[in-house]
Structure formats: structure tokens, C-alpha cells
C-alpha positions in Angstrom: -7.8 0.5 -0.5 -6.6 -2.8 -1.9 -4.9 -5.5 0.4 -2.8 -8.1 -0.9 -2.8 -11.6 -0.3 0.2 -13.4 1.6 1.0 -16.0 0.2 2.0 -18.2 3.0 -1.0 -18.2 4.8 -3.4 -21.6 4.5 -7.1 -20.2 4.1 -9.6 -21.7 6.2 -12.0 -20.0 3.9 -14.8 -18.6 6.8 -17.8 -17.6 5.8 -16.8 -13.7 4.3 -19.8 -11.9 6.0 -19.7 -13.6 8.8 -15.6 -12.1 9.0 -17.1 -8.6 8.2 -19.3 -8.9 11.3 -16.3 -9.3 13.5 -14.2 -6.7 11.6 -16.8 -4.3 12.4 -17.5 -4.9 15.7 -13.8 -4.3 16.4 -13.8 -0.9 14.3 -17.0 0.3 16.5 -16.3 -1.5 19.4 -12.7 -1.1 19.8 -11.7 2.0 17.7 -9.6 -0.5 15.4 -8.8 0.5 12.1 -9.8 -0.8 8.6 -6.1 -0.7 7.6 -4.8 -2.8 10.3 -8.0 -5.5 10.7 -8.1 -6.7 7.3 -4.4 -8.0 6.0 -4.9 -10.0 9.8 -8.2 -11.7 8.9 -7.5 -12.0 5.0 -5.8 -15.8 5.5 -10.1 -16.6 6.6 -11.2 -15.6 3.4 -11.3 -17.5 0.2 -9.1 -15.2 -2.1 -12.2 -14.7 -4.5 -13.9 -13.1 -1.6 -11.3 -10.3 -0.6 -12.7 -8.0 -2.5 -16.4 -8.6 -1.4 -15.2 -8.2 2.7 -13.6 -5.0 1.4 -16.3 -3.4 -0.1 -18.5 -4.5 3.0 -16.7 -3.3 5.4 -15.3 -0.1 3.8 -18.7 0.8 2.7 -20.6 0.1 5.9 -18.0 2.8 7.6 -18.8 5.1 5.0 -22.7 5.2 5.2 -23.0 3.4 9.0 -25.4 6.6 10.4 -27.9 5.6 8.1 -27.5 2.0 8.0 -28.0 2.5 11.9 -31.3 4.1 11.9 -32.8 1.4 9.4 -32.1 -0.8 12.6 -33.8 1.3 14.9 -36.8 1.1 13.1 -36.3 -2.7 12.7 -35.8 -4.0 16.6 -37.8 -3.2 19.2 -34.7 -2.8 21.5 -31.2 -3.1 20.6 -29.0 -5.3 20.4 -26.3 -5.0 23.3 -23.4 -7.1 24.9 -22.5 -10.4 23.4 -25.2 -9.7 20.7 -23.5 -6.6 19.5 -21.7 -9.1 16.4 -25.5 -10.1 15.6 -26.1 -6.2 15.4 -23.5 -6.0 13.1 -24.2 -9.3 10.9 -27.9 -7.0 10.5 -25.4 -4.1 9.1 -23.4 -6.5 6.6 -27.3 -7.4 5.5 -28.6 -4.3 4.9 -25.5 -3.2 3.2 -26.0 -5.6 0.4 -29.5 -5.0 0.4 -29.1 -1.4 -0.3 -25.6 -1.1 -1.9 -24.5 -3.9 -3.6 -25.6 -6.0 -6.6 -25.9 -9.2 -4.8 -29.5 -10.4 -5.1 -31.7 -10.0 -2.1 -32.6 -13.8 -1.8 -28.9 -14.7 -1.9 -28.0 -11.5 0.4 -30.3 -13.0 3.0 -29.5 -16.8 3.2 -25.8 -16.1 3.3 -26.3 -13.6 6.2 -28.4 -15.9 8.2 -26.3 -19.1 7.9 -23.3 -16.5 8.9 -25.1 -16.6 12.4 -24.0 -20.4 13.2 -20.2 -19.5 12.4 -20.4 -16.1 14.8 -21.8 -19.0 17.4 -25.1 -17.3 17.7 -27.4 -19.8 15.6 -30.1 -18.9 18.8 -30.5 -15.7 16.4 -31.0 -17.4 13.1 -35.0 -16.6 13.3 -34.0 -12.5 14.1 -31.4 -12.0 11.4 -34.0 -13.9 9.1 -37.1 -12.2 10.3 -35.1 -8.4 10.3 -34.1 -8.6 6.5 -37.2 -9.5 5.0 -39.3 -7.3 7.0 -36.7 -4.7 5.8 -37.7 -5.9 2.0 -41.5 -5.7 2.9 -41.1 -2.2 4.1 -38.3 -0.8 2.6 -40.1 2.2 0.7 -41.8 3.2 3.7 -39.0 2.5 6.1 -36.3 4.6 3.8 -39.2 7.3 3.4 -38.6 8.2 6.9 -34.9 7.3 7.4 -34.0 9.4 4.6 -36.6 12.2 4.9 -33.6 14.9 5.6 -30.3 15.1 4.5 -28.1 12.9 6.2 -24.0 13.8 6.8 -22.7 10.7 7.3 -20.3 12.1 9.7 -19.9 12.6 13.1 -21.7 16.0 14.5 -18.7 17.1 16.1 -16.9 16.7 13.0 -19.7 18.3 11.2 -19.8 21.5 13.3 -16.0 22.2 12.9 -16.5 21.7 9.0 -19.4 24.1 9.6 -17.3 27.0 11.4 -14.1 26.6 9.2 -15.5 25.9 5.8 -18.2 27.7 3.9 -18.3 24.9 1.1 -18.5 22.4 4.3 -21.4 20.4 2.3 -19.2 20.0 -0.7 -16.6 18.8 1.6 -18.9 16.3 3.3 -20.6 15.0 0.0 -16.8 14.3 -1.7 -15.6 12.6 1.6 -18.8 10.4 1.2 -17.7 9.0 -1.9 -15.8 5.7 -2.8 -12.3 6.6 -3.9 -11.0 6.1 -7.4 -8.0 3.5 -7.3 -4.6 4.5 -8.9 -1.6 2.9 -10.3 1.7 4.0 -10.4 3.3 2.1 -13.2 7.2 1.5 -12.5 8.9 3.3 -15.4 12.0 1.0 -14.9 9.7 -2.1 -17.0 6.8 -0.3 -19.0 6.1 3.2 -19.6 2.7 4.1 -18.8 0.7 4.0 -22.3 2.8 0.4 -22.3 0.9 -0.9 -19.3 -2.3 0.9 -20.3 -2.1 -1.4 -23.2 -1.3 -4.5 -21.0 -4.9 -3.7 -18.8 -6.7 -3.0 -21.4 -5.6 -6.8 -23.2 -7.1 -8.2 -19.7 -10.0 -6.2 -20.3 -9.5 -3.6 -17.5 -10.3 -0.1 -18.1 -7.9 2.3 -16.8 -7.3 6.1 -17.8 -4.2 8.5 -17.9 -3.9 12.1 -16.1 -1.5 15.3 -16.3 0.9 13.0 -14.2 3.1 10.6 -16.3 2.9 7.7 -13.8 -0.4 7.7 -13.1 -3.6 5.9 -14.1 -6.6 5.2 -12.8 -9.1 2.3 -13.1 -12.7 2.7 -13.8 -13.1 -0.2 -11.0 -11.2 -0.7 -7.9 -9.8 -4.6 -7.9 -7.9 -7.0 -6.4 -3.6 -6.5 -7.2 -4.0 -10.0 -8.3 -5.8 -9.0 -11.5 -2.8 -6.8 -12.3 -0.6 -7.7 -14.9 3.0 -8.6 -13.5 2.2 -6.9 -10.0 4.3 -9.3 -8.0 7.0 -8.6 -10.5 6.6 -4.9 -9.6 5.5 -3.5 -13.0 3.2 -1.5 -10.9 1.9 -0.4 -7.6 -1.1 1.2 -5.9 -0.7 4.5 -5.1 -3.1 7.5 -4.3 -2.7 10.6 -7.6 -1.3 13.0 -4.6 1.3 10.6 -3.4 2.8 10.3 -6.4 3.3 13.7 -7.2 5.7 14.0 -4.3 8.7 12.4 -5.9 8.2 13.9 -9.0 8.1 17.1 -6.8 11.9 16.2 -4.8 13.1 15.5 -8.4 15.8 13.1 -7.1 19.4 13.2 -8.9 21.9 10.3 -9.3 24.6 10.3 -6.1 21.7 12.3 -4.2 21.2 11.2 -0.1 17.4 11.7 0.6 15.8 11.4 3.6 11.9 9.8 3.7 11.2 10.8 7.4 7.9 9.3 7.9 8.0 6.3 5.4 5.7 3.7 5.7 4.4 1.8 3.7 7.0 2.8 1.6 5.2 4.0 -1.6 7.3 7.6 -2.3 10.1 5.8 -0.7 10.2 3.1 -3.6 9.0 5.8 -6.2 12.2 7.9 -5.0 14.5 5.4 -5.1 13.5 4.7 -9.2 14.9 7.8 -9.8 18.1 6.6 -8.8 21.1 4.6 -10.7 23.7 5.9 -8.0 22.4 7.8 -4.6 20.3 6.0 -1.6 16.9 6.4 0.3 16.8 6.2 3.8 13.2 5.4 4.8 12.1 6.0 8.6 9.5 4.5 11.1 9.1 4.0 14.2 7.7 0.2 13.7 9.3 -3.0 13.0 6.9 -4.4 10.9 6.3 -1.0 9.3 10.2 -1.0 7.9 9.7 -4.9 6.8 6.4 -3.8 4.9 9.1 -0.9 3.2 11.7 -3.3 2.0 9.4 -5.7 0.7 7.9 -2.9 -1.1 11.3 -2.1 -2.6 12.5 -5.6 -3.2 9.0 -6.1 -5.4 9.7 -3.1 -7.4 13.0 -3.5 -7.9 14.9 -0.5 -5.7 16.2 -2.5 -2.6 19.6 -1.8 -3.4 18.5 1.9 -3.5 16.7 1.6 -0.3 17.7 1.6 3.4 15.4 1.6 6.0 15.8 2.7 9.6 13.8 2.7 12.9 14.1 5.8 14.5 11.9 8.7 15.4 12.2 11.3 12.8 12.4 14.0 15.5 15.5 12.5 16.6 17.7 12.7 13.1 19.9 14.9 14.4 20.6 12.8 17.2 21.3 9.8 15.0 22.9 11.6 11.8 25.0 14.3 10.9 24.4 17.8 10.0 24.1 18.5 6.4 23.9 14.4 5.5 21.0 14.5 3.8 20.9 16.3 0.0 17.0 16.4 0.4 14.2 15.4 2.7 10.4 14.3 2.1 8.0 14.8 5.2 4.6 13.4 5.4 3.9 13.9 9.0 2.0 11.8 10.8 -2.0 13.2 11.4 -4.7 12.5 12.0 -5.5 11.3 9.0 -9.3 13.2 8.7 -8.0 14.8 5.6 -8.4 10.9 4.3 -12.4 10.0 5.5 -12.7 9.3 1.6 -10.4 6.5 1.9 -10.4 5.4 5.1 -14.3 6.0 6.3 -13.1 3.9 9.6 -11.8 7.4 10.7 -14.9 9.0 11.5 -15.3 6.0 14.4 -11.9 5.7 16.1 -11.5 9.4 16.2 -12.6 12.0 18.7 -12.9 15.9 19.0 -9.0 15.9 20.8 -7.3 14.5 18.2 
């Protein structure tokens, strides 16, 4: 998942682990989500370090069971309360230790002077003293952390995989790994071997597939690295997503209902279909249906696009019978079918839902 910046937001430029810490500590404190945290906190971060909190953060959610019984064999007793952010500065550490290219010197001093931001410098010494006993005894430490196969999932989770799914490792192993990012280029500027050629000039590899909009980058970056993004020559959306519009197969004069719209994605890639015709775009949300037109007004559909807030089980409430030529549902869920994407999931959501 790739966040972009807003523009009219002043940075005050906080130290970007210590911002992870916190995002964390809501996500497994508070059962917040990845999604909604990170465009809040993104105005703290210098805009060269966006993509370094996301790959923290997203990939602490993704391998957190194992990152948590490193720590167990680190402390003597853990860290509770107020000190549960110093827990989770420890889990920013070990991530870069173990996952990311950062070197371990540098990993280390940037996570310890993140302690005096958090307000808990009194832990300087620990955060220190954790982190290089970790490099000491790392072999011996991951010998037994990693002795059996670890899911990576909740065990509830695990044991309904178990009972519905005889491939349930497979599953588990695929949800485990970082997803691909895709583009949808907007066929209204460039057609898709066009804006291949305009990533490749910047030196960004990208690759086509069986759908005509589609490519997808051998590395996940910042929007900002994409050619004429904010002029909406392209957007970011998942290989399944767009496959729905080409799917509904929208016709000129058509009146198409997107029931469950946000963030607006098929809504905009409806409307592109469209000389004459409309989209109406639902949510429930305020902010949701602003986040939809200023998708549309960046790629170019707004006059296609018209966005309501209503409750989608209530259309025939608010509309009449037979209005709509066609209608796209994507139902709202629980959204386990996306642990890939949004590893956050596997923390904020329980056996009920």
C-alpha cells in the first residue's frame, strides 16, 4: 500500500522510527488499522522517509509472532504500561535488523536516540543494551525462535484455515508475502506500453499482464516517483480491482451504480469508459466520498462522477426502480481475504467477525 503526500501539510519531520513506534502501539494496542494511521501521521515525516515508516510498519504486522518471541528471549520481564511504546521501538529495531538493508550500526543508533522523542530517554541504556545483545546472539537466539515452522497468524485464524482448506499452508505462506504493487494506467493520456516506456526512462521497472491496464513494478514506491501521477496518467490499483470494470463493460448514456465505493478506484476506472452516462459512487462517510471526488478530479472523470452518502441497503429508498442500467458491489467484509495487503488485519480482528 502506497500513501500519498498532502500537500498542505507543514512537516515537522519526527524522527520516522520513532513514528512507527507509536503507529504500532495503536494497531496492537487499540485495534487501529494501517490504512487509517498512516495518511494521519504522514505530515511528521520527512517525505523521503514515507516509504521507510511504510515498510516498517507493514512489515512488522506481517512477521510480528516472531519478532515477539526474539523479545522474550531478550528481557527478563516485559515491557508493560507506559513502556509498551519502548516494546515496540525494540520491534522497529529488530525489524531492520532482520529485514531490511539498513546497516546494523545505523539501525541501532537511530533506534536509541528515537527513545528521547517517545519521552522515554530513562530507556536509552535498554533499547541499546537489547539490540546488540540481539547481534551477539543472533544465530543462537533465531536457532531456537525459528526451530519450527512458524504461521505468522493468529491460531484461531489458523485452525479455521485448517478445517476449511486442505492447501491451508499454501494459503498461509502467500498471505505471508509482501504484495506486488500495480498500476492502472489511465487510457484517456497514454496507453499502457506508452507509460511502460515513460517508467522505464526514470529507470523503474514495471511489467505488463493479460489485462490491458495493468502493470506491475518490480518495486513498490512512493506515487511521487511516478511520472505525471498528480496529473492522473495513472493510479494504484490492486490486478483484481481492475478487472471489475473491464468486467461491467460500461456503454456511453449508461447509469451505473458503485454501491460500496470508496476510495473510489473502479469508480474512476468506470467512469473512463464514459463520454456520455454518469457514476454514482456510495459511502456511508464524509470523508470517504471527498477521498472519491478527488480521485476523479485527478484522473480526469469528475464530470462523469457523482457521489452520494447513503447506505447502499437503502437504494431503493432513495432511488427509483429500474434507475440504474448496471450495478458494481464490493461489499463490505472483513477484509481477511486481504492479510497479504493489509497484515494489520490479523490484530484488530477476532474469531466473531
Amino acid at each position: 500500500m502506497v500513501f500519498q503526500r498532502k500537500k498542505t501539510e507543514k512537516s515537522t519531520a519526527l524522527p520516522v522510527r520513532a513514528i512507527a513506534a507509536q503507529v504500532i502501539l495503536q494497531v496492537l494496542d487499540q485495534g487501529k488499522s494501517l490504512s487509517m494511521l498512516l495518511p494521519d501521521v504522514q505530515s511528521q515525516v520527512k517525505p523521503q522517509d514515507l516509504p521507510l515508516l511504510q515498510e516498517i510498519t507493514f512489515g512488522i504486522c506481517r512477521v510480528l509472532p516472531r519478532l515477539e518471541n526474539i523479545i522474550k528471549k531478550l528481557l527478563d520481564k516485559p515491557l508493560k504500561g507506559k513502556t509498551r511504546i519502548v516494546h515496540c521501538l525494540l520491534l522497529v529495531g529488530l525489524y531492520q535488523l532482520l529485514y531490511m538493508r539498513v546497516p546494523a550500526h545505523a539501525a541501532v543508533v537511530e533506534v536509541v536516540n528515537a527513545t528521547k522523542s517517545l519521552k522515554s530517554d530513562s530507556f536509552r541504556g535498554l533499547v541499546n543494551g537489547v539490540l546488540r545483545r540481539f547481534l551477539r546472539e543472533k544465530e543462537d537466539i533465531l536457532s531456537v525462535v525459528d526451530k519450527n515452522w512458524q504461521t505468522l497468524h493468529p491460531e484461531w485464524f489458523v485452525n479455521k484455515l485448517k478445517k476449511a482448506y486442505p492447501n491451508w499452508r499454501e494459503i498461509i505462506e502467500a498471505n505471508n508475502q509482501k504484495p506486488p504493487m500495480w498500476l492502472r494506467v489511465n487510457q484517456q493520456q497514454n496507453n499502457t506500453k506508452t507509460y511502460r516506456t515513460l517508467l522505464e526512462e526514470q529507470e523503474i521497472v514495471a511489467f505488463e499482464s493479460d489485462n490491458p491496464n495493468a502493470l506491475r513494478l518490480a518495486q513498490p514506491l512512493s506515487v511521487s516517483k511516478l511520472p505525471n501521477f498528480e496529473q492522473g496518467a495513472v493510479t494504484v490499483q490492486d490486478l483484481n480491482a481492475q478487472w471489475s470494470a473491464l468486467l461491467l463493460e460500461p456503454q456511453n448514456d449508461e447509469l451505473i451504480l458503485d454501491a460500496c465505493a470508496a476510495p473510489g478506484g473502479k469508480t474512476a476506472h468506470m467512469a473512463s469508459y464514459l463520454t456520455t452516462g454518469q457514476v454514482t459512487a456510495l459511502d456511508l462517510y464524509d470523508h470517504k466520498l471527498t477521498l472519491i471526488q478527488e480521485n476523479a478530479e485527478r484522473l480526469g472523470v469528475e464530470d462523469r462522477v457523482q457521489t452520494q452518502k447513503l447506505d447502499a441497503r437503502k437504494v431503493h429508498e432513495f432511488f427509483g426502480k429500474d434507475q440504474f442500467d448496471k450495478i458494481l458491489v464490493d461489499a463490505p467484509c472483513s477484509g481477511i481475504g486481504l492479510l497479504r495487503r493489509k497484515p494489520d488485519i490479523k490484530y484488530n480482528k477476532d474469531t466473531a467477525d
